[in-house]
C-alpha positions in Angstrom: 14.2 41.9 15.8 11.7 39.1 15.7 10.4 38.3 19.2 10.2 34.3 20.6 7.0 32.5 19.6 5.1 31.7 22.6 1.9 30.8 23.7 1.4 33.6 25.9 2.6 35.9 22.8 -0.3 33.9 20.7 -2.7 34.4 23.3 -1.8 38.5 23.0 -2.2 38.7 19.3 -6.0 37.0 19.5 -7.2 38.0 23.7 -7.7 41.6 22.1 -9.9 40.7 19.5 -12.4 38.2 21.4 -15.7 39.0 20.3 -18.8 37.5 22.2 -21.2 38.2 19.7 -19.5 36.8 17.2 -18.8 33.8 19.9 -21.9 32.7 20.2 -23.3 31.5 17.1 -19.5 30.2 16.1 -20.0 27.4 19.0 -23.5 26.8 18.0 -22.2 25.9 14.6 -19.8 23.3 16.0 -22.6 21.8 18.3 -21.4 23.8 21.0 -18.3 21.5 21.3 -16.2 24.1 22.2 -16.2 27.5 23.4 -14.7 30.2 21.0 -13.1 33.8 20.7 -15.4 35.0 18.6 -12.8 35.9 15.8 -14.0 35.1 12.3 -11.7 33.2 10.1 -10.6 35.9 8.1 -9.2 38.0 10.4 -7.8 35.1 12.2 -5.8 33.9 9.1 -4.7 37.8 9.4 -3.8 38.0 12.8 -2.0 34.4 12.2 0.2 36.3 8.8 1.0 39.0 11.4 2.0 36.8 14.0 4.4 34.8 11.8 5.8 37.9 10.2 6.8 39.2 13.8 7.6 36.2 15.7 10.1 33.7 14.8 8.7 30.4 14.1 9.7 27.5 16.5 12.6 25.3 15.7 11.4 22.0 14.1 12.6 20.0 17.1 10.2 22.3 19.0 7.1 22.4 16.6 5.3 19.5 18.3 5.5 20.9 21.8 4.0 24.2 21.0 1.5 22.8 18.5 0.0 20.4 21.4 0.4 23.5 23.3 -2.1 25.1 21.7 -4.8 22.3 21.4 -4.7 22.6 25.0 -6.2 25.7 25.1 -9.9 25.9 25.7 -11.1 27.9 22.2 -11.4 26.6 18.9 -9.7 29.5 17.3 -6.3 28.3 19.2 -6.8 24.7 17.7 -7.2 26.4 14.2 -3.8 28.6 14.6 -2.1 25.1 15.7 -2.9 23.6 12.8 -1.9 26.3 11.0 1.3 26.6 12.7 2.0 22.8 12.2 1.3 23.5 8.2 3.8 25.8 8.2 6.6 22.8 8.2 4.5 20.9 5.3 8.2 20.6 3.5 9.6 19.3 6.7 7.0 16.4 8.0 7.7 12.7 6.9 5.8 9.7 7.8 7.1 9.8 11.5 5.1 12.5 11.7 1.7 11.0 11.1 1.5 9.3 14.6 1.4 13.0 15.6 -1.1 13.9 13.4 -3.1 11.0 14.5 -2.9 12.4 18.1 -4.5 15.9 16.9 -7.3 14.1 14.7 -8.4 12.2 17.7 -7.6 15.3 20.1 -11.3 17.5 20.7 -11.9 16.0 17.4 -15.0 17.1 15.0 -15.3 17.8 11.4 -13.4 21.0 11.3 -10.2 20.4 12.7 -9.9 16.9 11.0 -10.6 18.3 7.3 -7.6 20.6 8.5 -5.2 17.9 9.0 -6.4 15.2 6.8 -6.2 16.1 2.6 -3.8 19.4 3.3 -1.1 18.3 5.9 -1.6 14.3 6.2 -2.4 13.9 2.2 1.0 16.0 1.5 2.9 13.7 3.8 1.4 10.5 2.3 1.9 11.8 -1.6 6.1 12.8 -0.6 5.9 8.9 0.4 3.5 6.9 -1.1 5.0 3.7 0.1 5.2 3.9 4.1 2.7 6.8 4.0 -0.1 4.8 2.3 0.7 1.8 4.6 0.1 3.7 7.2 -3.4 5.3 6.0 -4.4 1.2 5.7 -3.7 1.2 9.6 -5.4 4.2 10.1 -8.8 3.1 8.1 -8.9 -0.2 10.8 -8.8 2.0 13.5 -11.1 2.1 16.1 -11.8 5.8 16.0 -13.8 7.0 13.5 -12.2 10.8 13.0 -9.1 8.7 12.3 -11.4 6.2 9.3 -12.5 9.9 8.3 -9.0 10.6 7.5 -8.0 7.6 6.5 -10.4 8.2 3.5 -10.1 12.2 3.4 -6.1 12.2 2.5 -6.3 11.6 -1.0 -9.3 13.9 -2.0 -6.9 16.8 -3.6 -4.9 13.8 -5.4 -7.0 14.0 -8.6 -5.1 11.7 -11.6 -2.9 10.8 -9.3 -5.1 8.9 -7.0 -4.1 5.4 -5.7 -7.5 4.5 -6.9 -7.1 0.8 -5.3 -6.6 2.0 -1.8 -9.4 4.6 -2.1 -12.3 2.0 -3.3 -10.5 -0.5 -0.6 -10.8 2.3 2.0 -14.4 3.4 1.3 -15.7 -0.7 1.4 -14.0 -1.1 4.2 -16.1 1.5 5.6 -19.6 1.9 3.5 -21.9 0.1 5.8 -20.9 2.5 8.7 -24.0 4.3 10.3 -21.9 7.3 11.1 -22.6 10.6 9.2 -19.3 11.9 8.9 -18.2 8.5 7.7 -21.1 8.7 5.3 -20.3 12.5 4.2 -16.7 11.9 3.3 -17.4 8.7 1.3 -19.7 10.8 -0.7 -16.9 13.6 -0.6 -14.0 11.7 -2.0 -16.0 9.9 -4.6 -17.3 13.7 -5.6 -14.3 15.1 -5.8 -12.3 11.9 -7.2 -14.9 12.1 -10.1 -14.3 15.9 -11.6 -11.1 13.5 -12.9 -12.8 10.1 -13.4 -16.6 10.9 -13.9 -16.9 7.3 -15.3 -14.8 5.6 -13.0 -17.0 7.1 -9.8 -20.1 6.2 -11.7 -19.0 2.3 -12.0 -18.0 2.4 -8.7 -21.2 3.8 -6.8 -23.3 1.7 -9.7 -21.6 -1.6 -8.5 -21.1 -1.1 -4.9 -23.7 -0.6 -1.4 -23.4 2.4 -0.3 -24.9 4.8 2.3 -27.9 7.0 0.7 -25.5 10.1 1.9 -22.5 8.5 0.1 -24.4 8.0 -2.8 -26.3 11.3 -3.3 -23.0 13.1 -2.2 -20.8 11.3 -5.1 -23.3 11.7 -7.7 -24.1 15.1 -6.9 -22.6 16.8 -10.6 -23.9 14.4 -12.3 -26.8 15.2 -14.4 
């Protein structure tokens, strides 16, 4: 029998294998944002296939709570298996769900957790409804926090052909004269990956528009 998923169960599958060595550089990686385990992200994802294969996943209804649970938690690693966790009910999130997302992108936000959220869980939502989903990414690229712009302009980047190519060149104006690096990096990042589909189309678009230095270097990077 499967036993209850709980945080204190969570906390027993990674407490054993806290490794301070390991700890160490992992934090000054992320800027020393936040502390961490020390557990590498291989054997996380392994301890995370164990814990799911002996613990019953929380009822949907319940998902958020233990989710927000977890980001809680002082170590990164915990914020990692949340999002995780939350992935696990891709098939079952709708747009309702994106205010949620919202509040874990601009929860102990930095690069890591965002490119989590953004082009895996939030770009599935958005794609299952194009519509709502896409008017809310609009909102989200006018919004005053910048790991939510990040997003905003992330969430396509695994659409390839079928990119809504009018909302991602709206998205990136809207935000090309930002100062911000991250902002900069993913303008660059989308435009990179948006091109292994429409070399020529990213090429017209960088050749006509402003852009950061960073965007532009980042976008044009394949190209020869």
């Amino acid at each position: 029998m499967k036993k209850d998923w709980t945080i204190k169960q969570v906390k027993g599958y990674l407490e054993p294998h806290r490794n301070e060595e390991n700890a160490i550089p992992m934090a000054k990686y992320m800027k020393n944002h936040f502390p961490f385990l020390g557990i590498k992200t291989p054997e996380r994802r392994m301890l995370f296939k164990q814990m799911t294969t002996e613990m019953e996943l929380p009822q949907y209804v319940d998902m958020q709570k233990e989710v927000w649970a977890l980001f809680q938690l002082d170590e990164r690693e915990y914020h990692y298996i949340a999002i995780e966790l939350l992935a696990k009910y891709k098939s079952q999130l709708t747009v309702e769900d994106l205010s949620f997302c919202q509040l874990l992108i601009e929860t102990k936000s930095w690069w890591d957790s965002v490119d989590s959220i953004a082009p895996k869980i939030v770009g599935d939502i958005v794609m299952a409804d194009r519509v709502e989903g896409e008017a809310v990414m609009v909102e989200w690229a006018k919004a005053s926090n910048m790991w939510t712009n990040r997003a905003a302009i992330l969430h396509q980047l695994k659409y390839k052909g079928k990119t809504n190519e009018e909302l991602l060149f709206a998205t990136i104006e809207r935000h090309s004269a930002s100062k911000e690096f991250f902002i900069q990096k993913s303008i660059g990042w989308v435009l990179r990956e948006y091109a292994k589909t429409h070399p020529q189309v990213v090429q017209e678009f960088v050749g006509s528009h402003t852009l950061a230095a960073l965007s532009k270097r980042e976008a044009l990077k394949h190209f020869k």
